[in-house]
N, C-alpha and C positions, 0 to 999 in steps of 0.2 A: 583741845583733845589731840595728843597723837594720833596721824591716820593711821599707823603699825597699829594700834589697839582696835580697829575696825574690825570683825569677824569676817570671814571671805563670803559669808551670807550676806552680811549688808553691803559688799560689793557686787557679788553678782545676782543678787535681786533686784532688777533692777527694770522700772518701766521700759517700752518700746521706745519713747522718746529719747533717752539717756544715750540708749547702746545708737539709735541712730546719730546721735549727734560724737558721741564718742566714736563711732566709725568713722564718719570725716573729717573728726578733730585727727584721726593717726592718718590718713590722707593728704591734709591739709600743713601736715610735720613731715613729712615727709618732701610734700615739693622744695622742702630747704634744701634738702642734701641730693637730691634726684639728680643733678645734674653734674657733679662731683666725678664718677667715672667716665662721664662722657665728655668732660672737654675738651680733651685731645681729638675727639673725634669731632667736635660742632667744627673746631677749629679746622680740620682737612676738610671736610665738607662745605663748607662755609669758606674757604681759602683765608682763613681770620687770623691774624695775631694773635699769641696767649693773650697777649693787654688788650685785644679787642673781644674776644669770649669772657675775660673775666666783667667785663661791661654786663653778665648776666647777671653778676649777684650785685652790683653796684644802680644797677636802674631798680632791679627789684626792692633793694634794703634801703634806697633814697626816698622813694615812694613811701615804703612800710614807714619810714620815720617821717614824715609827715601827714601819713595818714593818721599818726596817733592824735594828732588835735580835734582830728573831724569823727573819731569811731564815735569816741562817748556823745560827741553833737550828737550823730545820728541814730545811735541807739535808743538814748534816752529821749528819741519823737519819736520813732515810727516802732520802738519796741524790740526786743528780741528776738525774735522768729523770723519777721522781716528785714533784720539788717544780720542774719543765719544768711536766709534766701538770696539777699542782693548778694553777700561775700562770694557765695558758693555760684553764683551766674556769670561774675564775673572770671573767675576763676576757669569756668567751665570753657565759657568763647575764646579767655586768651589764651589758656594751658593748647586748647586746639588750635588756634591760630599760630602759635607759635610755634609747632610741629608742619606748618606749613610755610616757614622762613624759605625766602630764594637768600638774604642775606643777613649778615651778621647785626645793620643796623634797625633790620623788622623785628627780629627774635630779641634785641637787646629793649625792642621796644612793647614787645608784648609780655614779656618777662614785667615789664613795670604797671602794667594793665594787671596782670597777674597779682603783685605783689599787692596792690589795693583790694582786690575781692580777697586775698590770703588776710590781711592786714583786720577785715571790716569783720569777717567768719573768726579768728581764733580772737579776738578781742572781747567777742560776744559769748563763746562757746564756752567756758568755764561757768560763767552766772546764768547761764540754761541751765547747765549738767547739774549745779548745785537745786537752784532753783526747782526741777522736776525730780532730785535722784530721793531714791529711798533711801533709809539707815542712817541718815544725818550727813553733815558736809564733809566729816571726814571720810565716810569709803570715795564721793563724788571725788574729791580732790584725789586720792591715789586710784581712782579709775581715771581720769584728766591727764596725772602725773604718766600713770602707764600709758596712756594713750601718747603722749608725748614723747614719751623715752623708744616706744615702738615706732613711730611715726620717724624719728629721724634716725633709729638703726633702719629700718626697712628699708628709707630713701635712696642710698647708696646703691641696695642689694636688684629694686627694682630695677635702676636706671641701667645699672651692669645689664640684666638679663633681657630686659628689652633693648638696649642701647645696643647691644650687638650685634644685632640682627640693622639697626637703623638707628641713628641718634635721634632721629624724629617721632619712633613710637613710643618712648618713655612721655612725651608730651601728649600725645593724644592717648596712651593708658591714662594719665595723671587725672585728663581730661572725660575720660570715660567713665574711673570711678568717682569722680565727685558728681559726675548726673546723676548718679548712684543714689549719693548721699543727698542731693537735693529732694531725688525725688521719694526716700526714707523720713528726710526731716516733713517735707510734706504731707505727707500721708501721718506719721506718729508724733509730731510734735505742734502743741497747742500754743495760742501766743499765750505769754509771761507778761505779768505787769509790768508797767510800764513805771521807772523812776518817779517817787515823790518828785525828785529835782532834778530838772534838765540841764545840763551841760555845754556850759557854753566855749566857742574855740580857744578864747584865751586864758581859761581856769585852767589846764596844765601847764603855762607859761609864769602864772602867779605860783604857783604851786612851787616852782623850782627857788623861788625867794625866798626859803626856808636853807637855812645853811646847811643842816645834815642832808636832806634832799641833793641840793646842787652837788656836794660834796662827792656822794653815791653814785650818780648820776654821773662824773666828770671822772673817776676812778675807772666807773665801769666803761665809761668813752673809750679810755686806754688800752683798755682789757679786750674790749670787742674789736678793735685793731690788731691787738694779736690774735685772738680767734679764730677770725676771718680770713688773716694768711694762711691760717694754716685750710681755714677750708679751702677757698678758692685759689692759695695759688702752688699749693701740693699736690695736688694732680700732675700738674706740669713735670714736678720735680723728679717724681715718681715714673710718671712715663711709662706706664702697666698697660695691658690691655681692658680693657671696658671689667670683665670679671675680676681678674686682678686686683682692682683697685677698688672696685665693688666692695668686696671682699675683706681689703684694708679699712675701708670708711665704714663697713657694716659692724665690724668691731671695735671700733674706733667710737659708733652710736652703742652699742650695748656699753660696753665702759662710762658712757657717759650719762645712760641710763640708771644704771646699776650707783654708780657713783653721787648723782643725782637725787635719787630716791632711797636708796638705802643706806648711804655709808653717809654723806654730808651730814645731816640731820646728829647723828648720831657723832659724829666729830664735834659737831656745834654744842652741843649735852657736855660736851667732855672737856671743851678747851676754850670753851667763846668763840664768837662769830667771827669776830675781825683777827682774831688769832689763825684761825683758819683760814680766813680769807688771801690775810698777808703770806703765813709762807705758800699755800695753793699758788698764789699768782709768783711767787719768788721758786718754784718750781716749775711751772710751766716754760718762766725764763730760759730758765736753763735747760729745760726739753726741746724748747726749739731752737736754742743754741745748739743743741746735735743733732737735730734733724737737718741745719742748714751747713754742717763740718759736716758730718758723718758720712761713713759710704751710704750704700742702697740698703743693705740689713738695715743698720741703725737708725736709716730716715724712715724707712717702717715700721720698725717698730717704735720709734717718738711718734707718728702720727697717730697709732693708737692708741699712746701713754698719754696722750694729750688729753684723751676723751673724758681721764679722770682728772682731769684737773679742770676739766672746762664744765664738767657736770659738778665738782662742789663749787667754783665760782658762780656759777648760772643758779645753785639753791641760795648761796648768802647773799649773793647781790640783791634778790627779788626780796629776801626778808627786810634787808635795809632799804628798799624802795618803798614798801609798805607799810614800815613800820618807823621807820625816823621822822617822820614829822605828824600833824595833827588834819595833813587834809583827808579827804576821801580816797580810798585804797584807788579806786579806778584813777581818782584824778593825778592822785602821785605818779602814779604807776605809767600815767600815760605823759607827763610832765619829762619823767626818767629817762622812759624809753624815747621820746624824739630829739633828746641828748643822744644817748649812745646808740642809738641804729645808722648814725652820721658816719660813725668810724665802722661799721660794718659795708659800708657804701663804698669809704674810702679807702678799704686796706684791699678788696681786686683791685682799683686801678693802680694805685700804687706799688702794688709788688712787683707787678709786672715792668713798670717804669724806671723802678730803683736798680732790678735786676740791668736791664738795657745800659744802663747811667752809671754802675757800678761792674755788679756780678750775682751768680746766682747766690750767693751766700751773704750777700747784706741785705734782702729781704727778710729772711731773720734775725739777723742782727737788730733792725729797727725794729722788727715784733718782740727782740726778747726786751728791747728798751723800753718799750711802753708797756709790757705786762709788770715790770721794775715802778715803772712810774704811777701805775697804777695801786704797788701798793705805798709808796712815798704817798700819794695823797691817805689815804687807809693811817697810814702814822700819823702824819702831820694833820688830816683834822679827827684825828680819834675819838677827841671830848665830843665835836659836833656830830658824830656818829654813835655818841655811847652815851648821849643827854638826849634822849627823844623829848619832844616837851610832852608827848601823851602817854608816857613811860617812866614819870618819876613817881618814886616811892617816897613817902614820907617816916620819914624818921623824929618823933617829937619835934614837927612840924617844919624838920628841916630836910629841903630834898636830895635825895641819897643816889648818883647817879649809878646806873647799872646797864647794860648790854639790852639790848633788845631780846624779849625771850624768841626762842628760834619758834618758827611757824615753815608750813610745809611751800614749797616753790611755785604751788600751782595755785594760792590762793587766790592771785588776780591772773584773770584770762593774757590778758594782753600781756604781762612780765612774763609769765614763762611762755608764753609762744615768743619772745621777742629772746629769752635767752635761751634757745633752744635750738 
């Protein structure tokens, strides 16, 4: 069912447990981009190198990609409510502990404390939201979806309006409202069954032995390389003041919102998925090919025009994570993502590096090569992304290969917090 055919009743009908978990799912989306306006500022505070603040998204996203082996472990024993709780505890102590950094090595270190309770909570929080929501799973997924697209336009706009005042109090706000939310999912949200079948750590790692899998998986590797330049090392480039930049990243997330939820979906209906997917990624190219030439206009406005292209990449990816092969959505899903969260790790330390070793304009250079390369894989294995083996249709008994039909980006927790 399309969630556009949802009535805005069966979204906002909706139990106390839902809107609580949904309130710290936009929370929880948010700590991705939070700290985007203020790294010029960690960095004079902290007397750090760009290449040493961009250490914040690279401990966090290293973490996040390893923690995908262990969520499904641990949901699937202790349940869903309880591995809500743990996500959002952890989250709590290091988001505040990390507003208490004397240096650049403590905060890069709680930032990855961080990234695990972030990791354990959004991987969980979609099969709640479905799980408890009224109207059926489609209003849950575009309340999830919205929660998501809000969550990381806010991030930017928070970090500005508190960062300026302190680069430290965006961490301890971040950290004050998910007590919030802890102490919301506590009180309105009941435990959820627990999995027929428990998950064990090396089921996402068999999972990826599926060639349209690996395939998806290794494209989107590519792709979150250039993403993540543009998140973490355009700030630098940019050079704004905390609201300024705010401001840039806050529309840079609604674009990618909007783009995301409303227009992909509807591109996908129109043209095929990998159709979509390949020129998206063969325009992004070339967007950050002018953000890394271009004067200061132009690099602002590509970091905004980015937002749409990295929100229809972020809906086909998850559809092709989910649906190219025959295992269980969570385990694909979680197989995928500790492929490509690697290159979200890798493109801060890198940019910063290459800049050093080159110049400031071959950090995108190498991000518009791997968004290029990313759709080279998209061409080159096409069949094994457009032969799902639980996706063939019979045709007097002979099977008739076809596209995956498009499904909405929020359908597993852990994909769209992971492209998001």
């Amino acid at each position: 069912m399309d969630p556009f055919e949802a009535g805005a009743g069966g979204i906002l009908r909706q139990p106390k447990a839902v809107w609580a978990t949904a309130g710290a799912s936009v929370v929880a989306f948010m700590g991705i981009g939070l700290v985007d306006p203020i790294l010029p500022s960690i960095a004079e505070g902290l007397d750090a190198s760009a290449g040493q603040v961009s250490l914040l998204f690279t401990s966090y996203f290293l973490i996040t990609a390893l923690a995908m082996l262990v969520t499904g472990f641990v949901s699937s024993r202790i349940g869903g409510r309880k591995t809500l709780l743990l996500g959002l505890a952890f989250v709590v102590v290091f988001a505040g502990l990390a507003g208490t950094s004397d240096t650049v090595g403590q905060l890069v270190g709680y930032r990855a404390g961080w990234g695990l309770g972030n990791a354990l909570f959004v991987s969980t929080a979609l099969a709640v939201i479905v799980g408890a929501a009224a109207g059926g799973s489609a209003a849950a997924i575009l309340l999830y979806e919205s929660a998501l697209g809000l969550g990381m336009a806010c991030g930017p706009l928070l970090g500005a309006l508190l960062g300026d005042a302190s680069w430290r109090y965006p961490f301890f706000g971040t950290a004050f409202l998910m007590a919030i939310g802890f102490l919301c999912i506590t009180v309105f949200l009941k435990e959820q069954p627990k999995p027929a079948r428990k998950t064990s750590l090396l089921d996402p790692l068999k999972a990826l032995g599926h060639g349209g899998l690996a395939s998806a998986a290794v494209s989107a590797f590519f792709y979150n390389y250039t993403f993540f330049t543009v998140l973490a090392f355009t700030p630098f480039v940019l050079n704004m003041t905390p609201y300024k930049s705010g401001a840039v990243f806050f529309a840079w997330g609604v674009l990618l919102a909007v783009f995301s939820v409303l227009v992909a979906p509807r591109m996908q209906k129109r043209f095929g998925s990998l159709t979509v997917l390949g020129g998206s990624l063969v325009l992004l190219a070339a967007d950050v090919l002018v953000l890394g030439y271009g004067n200061h206009t132009a690099a602002i406005v590509c970091t905004i025009l980015s937002g749409a292209f990295i929100g229809v990449n972020n809906t086909v990816y998850t559809e092709l994570a989910l649906g190219v092969s025959d295992a269980p959505r969570p385990v694909a899903s979680a197989g995928y993502n500790f492929v490509r969260w690697f290159a979200a790790a890798a493109a801060p330390y890198f940019a910063p590096k290459i800049e050093e070793w080159a110049d400031v304009h071959m950090p995108f250079v190498v991000a518009a090569v791997t968004a290029v390369l990313g759709a080279v894989v998209v061409v080159v294995r096409r069949r094994a992304l457009t032969l799902p083996h639980s996706r063939l249709r019979s045709s007097g008994g002979t099977p008739v290969a076809r596209e995956p039909e498009p499904r909405h980006a929020a359908e597993d927790g852990v994909a769209a917090f992971t492209d998001s």
